[in-house]
Structure formats: C-alpha cells, structure tokens
PASEBA-727239 format. One record per residue: x, z, y of N, C-alpha, C, O in turn; residue in three letters. Coordinates in pm, whole numbers, padded with zeros to 5 digits, always signed. Layout:
<pts>
XZYXZYXZYXZYALA;...
</pts>
This chain:
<pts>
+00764-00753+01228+00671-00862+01212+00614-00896+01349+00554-00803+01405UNK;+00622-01005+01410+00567-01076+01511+00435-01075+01539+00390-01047+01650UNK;+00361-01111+01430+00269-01191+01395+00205-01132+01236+00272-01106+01136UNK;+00075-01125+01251+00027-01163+01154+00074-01272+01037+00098-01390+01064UNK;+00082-01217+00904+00100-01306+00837+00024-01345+00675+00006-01266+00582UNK;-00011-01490+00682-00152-01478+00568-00067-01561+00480+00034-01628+00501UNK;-00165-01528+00334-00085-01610+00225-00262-01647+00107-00368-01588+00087UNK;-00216-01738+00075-00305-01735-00070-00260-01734-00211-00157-01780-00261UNK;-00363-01668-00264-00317-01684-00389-00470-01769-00533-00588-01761-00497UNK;-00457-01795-00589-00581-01862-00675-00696-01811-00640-00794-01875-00601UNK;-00681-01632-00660-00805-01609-00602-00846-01483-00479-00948-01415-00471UNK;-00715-01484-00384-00738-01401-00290-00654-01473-00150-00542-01523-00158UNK;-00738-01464-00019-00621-01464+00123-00624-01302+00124-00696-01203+00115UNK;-00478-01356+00142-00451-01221+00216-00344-01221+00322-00242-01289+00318UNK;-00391-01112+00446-00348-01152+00553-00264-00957+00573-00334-00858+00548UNK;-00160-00948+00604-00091-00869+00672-00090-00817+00783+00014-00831+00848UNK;-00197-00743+00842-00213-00710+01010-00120-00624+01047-00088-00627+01166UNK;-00073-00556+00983+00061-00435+01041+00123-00352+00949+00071-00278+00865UNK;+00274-00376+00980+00369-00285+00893+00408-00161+01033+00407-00170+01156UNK;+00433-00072+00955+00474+00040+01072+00565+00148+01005+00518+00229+00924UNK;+00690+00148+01039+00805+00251+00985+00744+00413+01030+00784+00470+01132UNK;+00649+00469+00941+00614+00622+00976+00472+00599+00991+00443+00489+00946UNK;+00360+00671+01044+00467+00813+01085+00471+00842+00934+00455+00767+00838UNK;+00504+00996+00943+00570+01029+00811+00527+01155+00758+00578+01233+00678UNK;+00440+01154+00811+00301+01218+00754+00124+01214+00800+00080+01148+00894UNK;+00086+01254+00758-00080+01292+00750-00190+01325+00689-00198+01300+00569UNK;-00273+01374+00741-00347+01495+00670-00465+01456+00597-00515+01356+00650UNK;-00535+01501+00487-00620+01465+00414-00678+01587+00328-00610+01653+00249UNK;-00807+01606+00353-00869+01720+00288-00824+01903+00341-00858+02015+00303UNK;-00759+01864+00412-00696+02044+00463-00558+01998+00409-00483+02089+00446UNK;-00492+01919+00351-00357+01965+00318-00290+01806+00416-00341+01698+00445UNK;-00124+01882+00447-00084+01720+00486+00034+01665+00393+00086+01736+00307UNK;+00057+01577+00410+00145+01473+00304+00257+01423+00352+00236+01348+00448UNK;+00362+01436+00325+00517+01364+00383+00597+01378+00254+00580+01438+00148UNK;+00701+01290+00309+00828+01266+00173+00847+01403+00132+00835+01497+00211UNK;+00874+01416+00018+00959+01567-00036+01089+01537-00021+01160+01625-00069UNK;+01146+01452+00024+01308+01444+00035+01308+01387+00186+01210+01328+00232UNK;+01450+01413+00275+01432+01398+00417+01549+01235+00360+01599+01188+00463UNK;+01587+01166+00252+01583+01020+00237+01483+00956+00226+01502+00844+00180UNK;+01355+00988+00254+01204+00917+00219+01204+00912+00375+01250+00986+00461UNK;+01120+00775+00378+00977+00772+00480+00884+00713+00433+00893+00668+00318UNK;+00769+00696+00508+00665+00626+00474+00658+00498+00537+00690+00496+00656UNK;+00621+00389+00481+00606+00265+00554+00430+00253+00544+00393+00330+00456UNK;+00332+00194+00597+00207+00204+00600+00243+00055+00635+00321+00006+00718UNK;+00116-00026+00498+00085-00149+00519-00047-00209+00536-00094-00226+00423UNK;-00125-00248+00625-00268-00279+00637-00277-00405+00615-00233-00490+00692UNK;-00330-00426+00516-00358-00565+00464-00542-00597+00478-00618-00500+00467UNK;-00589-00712+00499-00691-00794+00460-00681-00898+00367-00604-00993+00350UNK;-00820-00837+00290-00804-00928+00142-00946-00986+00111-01048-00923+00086UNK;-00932-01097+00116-01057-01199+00121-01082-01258-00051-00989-01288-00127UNK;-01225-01263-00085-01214-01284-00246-01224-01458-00204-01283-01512-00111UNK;-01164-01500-00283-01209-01665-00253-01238-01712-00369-01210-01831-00384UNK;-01312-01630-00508-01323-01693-00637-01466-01666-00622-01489-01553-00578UNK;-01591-01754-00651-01722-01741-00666-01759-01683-00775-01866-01713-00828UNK;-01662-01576-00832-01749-01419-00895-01674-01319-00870-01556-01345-00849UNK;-01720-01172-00864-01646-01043-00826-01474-01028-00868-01430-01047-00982UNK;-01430-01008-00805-01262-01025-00860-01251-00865-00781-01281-00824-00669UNK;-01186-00800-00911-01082-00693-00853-00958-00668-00808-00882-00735-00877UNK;-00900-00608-00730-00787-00614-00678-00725-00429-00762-00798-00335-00794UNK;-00621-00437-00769-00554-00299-00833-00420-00278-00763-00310-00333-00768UNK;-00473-00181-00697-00352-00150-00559-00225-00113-00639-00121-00155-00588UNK;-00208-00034-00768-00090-00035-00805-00041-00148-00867+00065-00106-00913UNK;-00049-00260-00897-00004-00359-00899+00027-00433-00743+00042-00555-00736UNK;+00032-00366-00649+00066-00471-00528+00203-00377-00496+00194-00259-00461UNK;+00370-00468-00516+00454-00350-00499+00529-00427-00354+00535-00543-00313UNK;+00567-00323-00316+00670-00320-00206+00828-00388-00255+00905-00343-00341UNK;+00842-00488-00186+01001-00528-00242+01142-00439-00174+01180-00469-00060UNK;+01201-00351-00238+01233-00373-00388+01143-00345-00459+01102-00230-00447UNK;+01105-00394-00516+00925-00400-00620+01015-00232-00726+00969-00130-00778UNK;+01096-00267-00717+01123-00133-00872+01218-00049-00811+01316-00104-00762UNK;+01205+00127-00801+01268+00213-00780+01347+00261-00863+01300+00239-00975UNK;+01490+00342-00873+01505+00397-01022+01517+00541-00996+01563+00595-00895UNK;+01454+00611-01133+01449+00733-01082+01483+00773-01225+01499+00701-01323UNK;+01491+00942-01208+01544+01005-01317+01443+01096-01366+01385+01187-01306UNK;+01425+01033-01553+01337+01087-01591+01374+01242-01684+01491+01277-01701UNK;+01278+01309-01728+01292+01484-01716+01384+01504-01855+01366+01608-01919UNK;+01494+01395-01907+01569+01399-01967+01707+01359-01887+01803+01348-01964UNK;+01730+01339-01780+01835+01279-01705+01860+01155-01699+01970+01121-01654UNK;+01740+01028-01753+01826+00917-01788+01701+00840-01661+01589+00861-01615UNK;+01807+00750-01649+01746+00645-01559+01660+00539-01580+01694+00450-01658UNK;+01548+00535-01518+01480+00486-01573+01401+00404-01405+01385+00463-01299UNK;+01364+00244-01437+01285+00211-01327+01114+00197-01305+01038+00142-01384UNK;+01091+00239-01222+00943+00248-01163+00897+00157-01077+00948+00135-00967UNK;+00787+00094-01129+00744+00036-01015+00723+00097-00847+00688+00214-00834UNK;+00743+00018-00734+00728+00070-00636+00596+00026-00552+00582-00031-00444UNK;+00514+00071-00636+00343+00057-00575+00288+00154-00480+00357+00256-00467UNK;+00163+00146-00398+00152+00235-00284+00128+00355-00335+00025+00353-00402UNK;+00202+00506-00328+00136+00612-00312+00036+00648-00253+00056+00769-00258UNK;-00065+00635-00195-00193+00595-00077-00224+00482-00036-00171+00375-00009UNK;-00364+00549-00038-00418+00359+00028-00550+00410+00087-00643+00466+00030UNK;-00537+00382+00190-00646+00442+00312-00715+00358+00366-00652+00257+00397UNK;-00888+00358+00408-00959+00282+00438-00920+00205+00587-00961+00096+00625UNK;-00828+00298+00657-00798+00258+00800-00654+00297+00841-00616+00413+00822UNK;-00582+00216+00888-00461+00190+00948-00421+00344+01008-00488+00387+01102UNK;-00313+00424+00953-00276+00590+01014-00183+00521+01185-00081+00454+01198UNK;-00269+00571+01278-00142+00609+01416-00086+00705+01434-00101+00820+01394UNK;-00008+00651+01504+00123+00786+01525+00056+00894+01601+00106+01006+01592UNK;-00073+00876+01692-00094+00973+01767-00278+01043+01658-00355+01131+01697UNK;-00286+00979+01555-00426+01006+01464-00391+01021+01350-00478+01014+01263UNK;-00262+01045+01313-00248+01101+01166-00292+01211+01137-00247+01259+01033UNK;-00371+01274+01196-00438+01401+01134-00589+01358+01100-00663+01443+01050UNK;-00635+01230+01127-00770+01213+01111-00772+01176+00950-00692+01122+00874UNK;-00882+01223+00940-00980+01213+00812-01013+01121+00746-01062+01037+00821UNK;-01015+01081+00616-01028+00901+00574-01176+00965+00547-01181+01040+00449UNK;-01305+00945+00623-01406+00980+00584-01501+00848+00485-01602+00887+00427UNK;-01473+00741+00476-01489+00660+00365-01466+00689+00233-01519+00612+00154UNK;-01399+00782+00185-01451+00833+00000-01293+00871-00014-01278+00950-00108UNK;-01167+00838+00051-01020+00868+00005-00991+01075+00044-00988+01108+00162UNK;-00983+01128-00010-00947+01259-00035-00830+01305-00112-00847+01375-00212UNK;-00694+01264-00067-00574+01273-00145-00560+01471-00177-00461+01520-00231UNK;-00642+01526-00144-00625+01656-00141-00685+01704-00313-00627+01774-00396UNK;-00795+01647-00319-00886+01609-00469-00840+01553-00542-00842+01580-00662UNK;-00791+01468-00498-00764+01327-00599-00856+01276-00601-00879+01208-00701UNK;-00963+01283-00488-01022+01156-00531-00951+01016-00400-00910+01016-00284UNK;-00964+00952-00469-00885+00783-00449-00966+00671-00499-01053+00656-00585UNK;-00889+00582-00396-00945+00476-00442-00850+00377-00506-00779+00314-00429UNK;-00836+00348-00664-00757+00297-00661-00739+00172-00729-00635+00122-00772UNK;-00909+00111-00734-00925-00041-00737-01028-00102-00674-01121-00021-00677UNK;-01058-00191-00624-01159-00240-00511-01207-00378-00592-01143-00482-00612UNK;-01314-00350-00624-01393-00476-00628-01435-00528-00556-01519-00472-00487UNK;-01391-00697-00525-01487-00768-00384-01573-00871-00481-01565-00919-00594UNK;-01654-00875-00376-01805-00992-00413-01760-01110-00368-01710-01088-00258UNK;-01747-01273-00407-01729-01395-00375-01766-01356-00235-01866-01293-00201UNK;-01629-01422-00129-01624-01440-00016-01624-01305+00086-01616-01313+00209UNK;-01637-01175+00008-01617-01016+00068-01432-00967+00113-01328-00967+00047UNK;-01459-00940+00223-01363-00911+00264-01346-00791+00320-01431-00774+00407UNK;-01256-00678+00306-01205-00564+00245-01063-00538+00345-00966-00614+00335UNK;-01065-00424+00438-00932-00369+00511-00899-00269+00399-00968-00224+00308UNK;-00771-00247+00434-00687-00143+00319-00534-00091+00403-00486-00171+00483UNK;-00490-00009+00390-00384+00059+00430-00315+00117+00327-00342+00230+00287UNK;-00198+00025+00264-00167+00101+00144-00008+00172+00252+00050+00112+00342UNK;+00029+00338+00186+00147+00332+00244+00258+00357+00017+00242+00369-00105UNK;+00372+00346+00156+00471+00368+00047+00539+00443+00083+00542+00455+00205UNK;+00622+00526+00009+00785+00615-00024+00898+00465+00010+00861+00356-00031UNK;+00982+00473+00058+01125+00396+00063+01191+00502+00148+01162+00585+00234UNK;+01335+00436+00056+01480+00522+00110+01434+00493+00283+01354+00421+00341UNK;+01529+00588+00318+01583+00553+00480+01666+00448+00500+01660+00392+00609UNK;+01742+00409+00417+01820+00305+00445+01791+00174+00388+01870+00085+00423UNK;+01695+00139+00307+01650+00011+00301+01528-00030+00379+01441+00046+00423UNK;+01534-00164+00392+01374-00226+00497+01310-00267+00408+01372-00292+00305UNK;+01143-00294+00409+01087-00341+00312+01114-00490+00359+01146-00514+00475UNK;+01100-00580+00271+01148-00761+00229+01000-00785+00235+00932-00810+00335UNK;+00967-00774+00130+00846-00858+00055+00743-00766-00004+00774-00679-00085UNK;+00581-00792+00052+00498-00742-00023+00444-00821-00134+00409-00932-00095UNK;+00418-00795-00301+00435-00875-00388+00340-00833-00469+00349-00716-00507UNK;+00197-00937-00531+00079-00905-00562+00101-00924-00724+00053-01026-00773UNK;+00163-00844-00798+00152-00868-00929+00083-00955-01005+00118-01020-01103UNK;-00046-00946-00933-00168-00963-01039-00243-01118-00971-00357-01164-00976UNK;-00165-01146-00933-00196-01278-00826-00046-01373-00862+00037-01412-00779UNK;-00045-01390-00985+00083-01462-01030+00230-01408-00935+00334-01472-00918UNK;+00201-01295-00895+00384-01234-00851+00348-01281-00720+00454-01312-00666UNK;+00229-01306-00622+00224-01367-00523+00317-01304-00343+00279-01244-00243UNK;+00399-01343-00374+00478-01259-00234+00457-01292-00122+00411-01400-00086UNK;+00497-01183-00038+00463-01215+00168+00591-01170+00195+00629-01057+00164UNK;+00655-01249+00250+00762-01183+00377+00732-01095+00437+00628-01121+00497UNK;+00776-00978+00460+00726-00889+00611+00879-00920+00730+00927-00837+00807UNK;+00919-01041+00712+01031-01059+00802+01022-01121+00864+01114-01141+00944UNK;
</pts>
C-alpha cells in the first residue's frame, strides 16, 4: 500500500493507515503469541474508524474479515468446513517490528482473555485499532471487508 486508503460506508469512514506482513509475534500479559503452524503469518491491520451517524454506532471486529473473507478448516470430525476469516487480535496500537514485546496497556490482555471485541463510538468519535490476522504464507491479503457496513470493502492493493 502506497498510501493511505479511506472508504465510506452509511455509517462509518474508514481509513487504512498500515498493512504490515509480520512481525509474527508478540507479547501480551507474560505470554507471547505466533502462528502454531510455520504456513501462518500474521498480517497486522491499523485502521481508523470515524462514526458519521448522529447516534452511538458499534463496530464488531469479528465481522470485519480479511479477503479471502472465509478460511476452510477441518472440523473435530474430519469434515471441512468454512470459517470466517476475522481478526484474531485487535490492539489499541499498531505492533513494530522492533516493539512487539510492548504491552497493550489500554484494557487488551490476550493472556486473560480479556479483549476488546466491540467498540462503541459516539456521533463523530473516532477510534485507532490494530486488528491482526492468521493467513497462509502463500496468499496476500486483497480486500479488507466490513460485514456489517453492507459487505463494505477496501483494496489493500
């Protein structure tokens, strides 16, 4: 991505400040976090999300999926089955390659479980977010795609 890239939807802008392939782990609560398979990485997406409806609108991070929006995986009977591909994490601040050990000291504790994993904004409140995801090694992410915002998609190309 070049550039920043913004989109609207009825009732949210939202703007894309940085995609970043990795890193591919980081730490939270004493424990750290990376793919369980060496075909995973993490992609980390920092989005800004502006309410533009004049009453509180929630946003629900697992409804915002990564394109290919659906993974298929195998469920504990052998059969295949598809999953949405929504963020595993979503962090108050953008992870660097050289600060992935820092602390989301804003309320995210993936060690607890405690999470955040819907954000209410106030008419005209605007809200940073870092959701990351799981994807193969061999696919790129396409499109970030807001379910809940009529299917509202962004290029990340």
């Amino acid at each position: 991505m070049k550039q920043n890239v913004k989109s609207k939807s009825k009732n949210l802008e939202i703007e894309v400040v940085k995609v970043t392939d990795g890193p591919n782990s980081f730490a939270s609560g004493g424990r750290s976090f990376y793919p369980n398979s060496s075909d995973l990485r993490l992609i980390h997406i920092t989005i800004t999300i502006k309410n533009l409806k004049s009453a509180d609108h929630e946003v629900t991070f697992a409804k915002i999926a990564l394109e290919p929006t659906y993974v298929t995986i195998m469920d504990d009977k052998g059969k295949e089955v598809k999953k949405l591909n929504s963020p595993t994490f979503v962090r108050h601040f953008e992870v660097g390659f050289s600060e992935d050990i820092k602390e989301d000291l804003q309320g995210n504790n993936f060690a607890t479980g405690k999470i955040e994993t819907k954000l209410t904004l106030k008419p005209n409140e605007v809200a940073t977010r870092t959701l990351i995801y799981f994807l193969p090694k061999e696919i790129l992410p396409e499109k970030l795609i807001f379910l809940d915002e009529n299917s509202t998609a962004i290029s990340l190309k």
